[in-house]
C-alpha positions in Angstrom: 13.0 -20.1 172.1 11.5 -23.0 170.1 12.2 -26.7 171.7 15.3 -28.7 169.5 14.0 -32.1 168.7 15.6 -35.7 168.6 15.9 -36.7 165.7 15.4 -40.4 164.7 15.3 -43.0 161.7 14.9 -46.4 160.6 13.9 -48.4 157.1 10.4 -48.8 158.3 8.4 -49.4 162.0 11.5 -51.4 164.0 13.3 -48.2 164.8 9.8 -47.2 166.9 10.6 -50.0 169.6 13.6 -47.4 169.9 11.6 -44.5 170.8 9.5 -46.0 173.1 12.2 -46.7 175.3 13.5 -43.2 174.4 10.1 -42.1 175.9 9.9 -43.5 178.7 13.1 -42.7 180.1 12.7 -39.1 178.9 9.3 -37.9 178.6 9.7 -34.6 178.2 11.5 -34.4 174.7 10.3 -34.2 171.6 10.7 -36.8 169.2 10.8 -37.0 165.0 10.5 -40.0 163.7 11.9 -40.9 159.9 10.7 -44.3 158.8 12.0 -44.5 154.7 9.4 -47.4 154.5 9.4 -46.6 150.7 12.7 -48.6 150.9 12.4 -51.3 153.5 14.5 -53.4 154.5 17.9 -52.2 154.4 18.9 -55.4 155.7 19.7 -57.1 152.1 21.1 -53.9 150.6 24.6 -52.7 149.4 26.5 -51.1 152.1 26.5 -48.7 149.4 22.9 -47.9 148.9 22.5 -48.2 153.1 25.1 -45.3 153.6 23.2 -42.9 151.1 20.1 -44.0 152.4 21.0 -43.0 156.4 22.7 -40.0 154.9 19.5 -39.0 153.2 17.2 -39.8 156.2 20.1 -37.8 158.1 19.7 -34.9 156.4 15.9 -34.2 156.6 16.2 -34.4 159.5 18.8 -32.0 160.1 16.6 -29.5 158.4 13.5 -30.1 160.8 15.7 -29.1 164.0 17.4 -31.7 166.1 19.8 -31.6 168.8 20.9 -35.1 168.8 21.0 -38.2 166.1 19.7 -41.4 166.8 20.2 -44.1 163.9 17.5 -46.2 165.3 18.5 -49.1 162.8 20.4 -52.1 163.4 21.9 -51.9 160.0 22.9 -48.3 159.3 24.4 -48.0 162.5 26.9 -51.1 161.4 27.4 -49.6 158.2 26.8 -45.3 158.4 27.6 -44.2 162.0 31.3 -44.0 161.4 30.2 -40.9 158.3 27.7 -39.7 159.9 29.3 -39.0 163.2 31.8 -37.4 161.0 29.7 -35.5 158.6 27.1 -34.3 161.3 27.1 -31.4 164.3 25.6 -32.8 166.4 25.6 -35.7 168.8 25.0 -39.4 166.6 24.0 -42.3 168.2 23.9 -46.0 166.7 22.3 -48.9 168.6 24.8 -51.5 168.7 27.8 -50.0 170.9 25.2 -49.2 173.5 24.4 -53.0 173.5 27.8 -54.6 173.6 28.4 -52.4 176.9 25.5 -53.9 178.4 26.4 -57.7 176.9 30.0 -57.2 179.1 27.9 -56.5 182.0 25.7 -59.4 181.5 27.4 -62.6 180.3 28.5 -64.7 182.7 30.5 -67.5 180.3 31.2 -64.8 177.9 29.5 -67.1 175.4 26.6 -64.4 173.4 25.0 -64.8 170.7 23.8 -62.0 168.1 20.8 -61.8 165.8 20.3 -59.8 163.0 19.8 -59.0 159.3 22.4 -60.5 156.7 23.9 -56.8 156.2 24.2 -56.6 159.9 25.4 -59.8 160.7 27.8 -59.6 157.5 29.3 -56.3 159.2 30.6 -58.1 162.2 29.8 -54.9 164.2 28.4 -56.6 167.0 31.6 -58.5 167.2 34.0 -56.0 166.8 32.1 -53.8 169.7 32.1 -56.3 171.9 35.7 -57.2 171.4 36.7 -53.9 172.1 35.4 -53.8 175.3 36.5 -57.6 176.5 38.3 -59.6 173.4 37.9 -62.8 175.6 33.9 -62.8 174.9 32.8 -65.8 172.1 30.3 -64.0 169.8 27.9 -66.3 167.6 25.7 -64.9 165.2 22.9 -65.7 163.0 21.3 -63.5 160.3 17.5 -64.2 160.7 16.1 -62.2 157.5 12.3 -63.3 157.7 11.9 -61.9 161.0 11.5 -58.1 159.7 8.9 -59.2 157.4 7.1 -61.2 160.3 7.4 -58.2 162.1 5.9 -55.9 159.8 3.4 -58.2 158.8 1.9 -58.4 162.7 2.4 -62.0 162.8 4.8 -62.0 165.8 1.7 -64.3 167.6 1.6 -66.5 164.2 2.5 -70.0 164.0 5.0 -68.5 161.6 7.1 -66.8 164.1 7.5 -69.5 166.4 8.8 -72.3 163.4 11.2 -69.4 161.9 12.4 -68.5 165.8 12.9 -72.2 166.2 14.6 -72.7 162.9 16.7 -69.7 163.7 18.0 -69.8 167.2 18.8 -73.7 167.0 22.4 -73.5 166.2 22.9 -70.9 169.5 21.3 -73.0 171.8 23.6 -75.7 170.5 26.5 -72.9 171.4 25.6 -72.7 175.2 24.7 -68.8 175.2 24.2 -67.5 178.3 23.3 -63.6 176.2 21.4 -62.7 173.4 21.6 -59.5 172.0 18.4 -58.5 169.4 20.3 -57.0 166.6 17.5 -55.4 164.6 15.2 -52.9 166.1 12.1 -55.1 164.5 13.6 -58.1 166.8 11.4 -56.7 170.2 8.5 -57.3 168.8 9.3 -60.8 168.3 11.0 -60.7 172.0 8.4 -62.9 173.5 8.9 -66.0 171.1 12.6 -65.7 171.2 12.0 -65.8 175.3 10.4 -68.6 174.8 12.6 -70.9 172.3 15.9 -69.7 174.5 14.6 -70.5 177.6 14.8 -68.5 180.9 18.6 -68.8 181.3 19.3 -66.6 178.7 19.4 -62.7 179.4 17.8 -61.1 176.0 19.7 -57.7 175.1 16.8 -54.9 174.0 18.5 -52.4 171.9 15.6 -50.0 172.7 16.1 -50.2 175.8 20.2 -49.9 175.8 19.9 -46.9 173.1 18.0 -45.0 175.7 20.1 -44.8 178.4 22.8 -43.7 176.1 20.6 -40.9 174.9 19.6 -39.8 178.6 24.0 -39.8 179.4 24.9 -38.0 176.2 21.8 -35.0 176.6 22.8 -34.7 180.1 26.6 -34.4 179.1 26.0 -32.1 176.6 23.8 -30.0 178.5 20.7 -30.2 176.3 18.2 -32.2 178.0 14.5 -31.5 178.4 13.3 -32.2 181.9 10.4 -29.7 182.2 7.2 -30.5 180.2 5.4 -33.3 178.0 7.1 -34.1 174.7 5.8 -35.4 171.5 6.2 -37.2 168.8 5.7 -36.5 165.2 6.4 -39.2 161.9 7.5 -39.0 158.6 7.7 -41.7 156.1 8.2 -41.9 152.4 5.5 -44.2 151.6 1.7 -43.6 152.4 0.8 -43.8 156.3 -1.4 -46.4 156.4 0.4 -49.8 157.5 2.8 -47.4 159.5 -0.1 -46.4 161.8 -1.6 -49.5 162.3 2.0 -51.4 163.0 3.0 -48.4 164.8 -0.2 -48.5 166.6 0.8 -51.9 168.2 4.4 -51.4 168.9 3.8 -48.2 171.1 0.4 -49.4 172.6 -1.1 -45.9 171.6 -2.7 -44.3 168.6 -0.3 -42.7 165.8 -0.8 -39.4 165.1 0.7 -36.8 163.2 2.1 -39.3 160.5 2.9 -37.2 157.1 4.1 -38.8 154.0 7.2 -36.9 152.5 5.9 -37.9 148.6 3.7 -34.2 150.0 7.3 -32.8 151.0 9.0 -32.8 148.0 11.4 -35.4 149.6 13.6 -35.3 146.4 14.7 -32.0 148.0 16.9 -34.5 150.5 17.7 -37.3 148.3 21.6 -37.5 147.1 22.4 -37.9 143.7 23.3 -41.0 142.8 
């Protein structure tokens, strides 16, 4: 009996800080990675064109057989987890209610502060997942749009990074945080500068990291974990391979392989009709 897959997507490379975490916590599953870096970033989109894209994304993968969902995307899991939890038969996972658990656990003055794109931030997701589990929490937030590009670009060591991170995160160390949750799966790579501009005192919320863990519960409740065994990982992407490998490269500290561009796949075979 052949192996079910997880499935997992994101606009572009961020969603790959995600499985890493995924991987280390459960190296024996296999792993298929959708980046729709054809489209990147969702992050200034419609909440329209976001929920056709994650549907899209959704449903190839569906097709490649997956056991479990994760929408390794900050965005589509504020605007698309709702459907697709709906729509889908099989487990779905977002990345922002596995963070606001961990925020309750780890504010102290229930002051946190969220970053993330301006469709995330927009959403008030983090907000209204946090509130859910402790109303009494004071959530600031602050859309920091150039960090995906920095990201992407490889410039997370740049001059660049540290000015935007400073520019950024001013107005919540003005707000006394004493949590900060990364609301964009590109953020980790940036996690170093953002250590450094908040300062020691401030407990940095990985969604990687977070998402994991809920993976690992949910496989083992439902009964369809791999334990025996080394997994893998395989990529697609919708725009050529290239930039994915090299960025991808960095972000999992280990050469890409198997990355196949779905313009060879006939991906309209998956896109929606408009």
């Amino acid at each position: 009996m052949q192996k079910l897959s997880i499935g997992m997507f994101d606009s572009g490379v961020g969603g790959l800080t995600v499985l890493k975490e995924v991987k280390k916590l459960l190296p024996s599953e296999h792993i298929i990675y959708f980046g729709d870096t054809a489209r990147v970033p969702y992050g200034n989109r419609s909440p329209q064109a976001v929920t056709k894209y994650a549907l899209e994304s959704a449903l190839f993968l569906l097709t490649k057989g997956i056991k479990l969902l994760v929408i390794a995307c900050n965005t589509s899991s504020a605007l698309a987890l709702n459907i697709l939890q709906k729509k889908f038969p099989i487990p779905v996972i977002g990345v922002i209610d596995p963070c606001a658990k961990e925020v309750v656990t780890a504010t102290k003055n229930k002051r946190v502060g969220v970053i993330g794109t301006k469709a995330t931030i927009k959403s008030n997701a983090y907000e209204k997942s946090i509130h859910k589990l402790d109303p009494d929490i004071q959530v600031f937030s602050k859309s920091c749009p150039l960090f995906v590009p920095i990201a992407e670009e490889g410039l997370e060591k740049d001059e660049v990074a540290h000015l935007m991170a400073k520019k950024y995160l001013k107005d919540l160390q003005h707000a006394h945080i004493d949590t900060l949750v990364m609301g964009c799966t590109h953020y980790p790579i940036l996690e170093d500068v953002i250590k450094n501009i908040m300062g020691k005192k401030v407990t940095i919320v990985n969604a990687g990291r977070e998402t994991a863990k809920e993976v690992k519960s949910t496989l083992e409740k439902h009964k369809i974990a791999d334990t025996k065994g080394k997994g893998g990982c395989e990529y697609f992407v919708t725009d050529s391979p290239e930039a994915f490998e090299e960025i991808g490269s960095r972000i999992l500290n280990e050469p890409l392989s198997k990355v196949r561009s779905l313009k060879n796949l006939d991906y309209k075979d998956y896109l929606l009709s408009s």
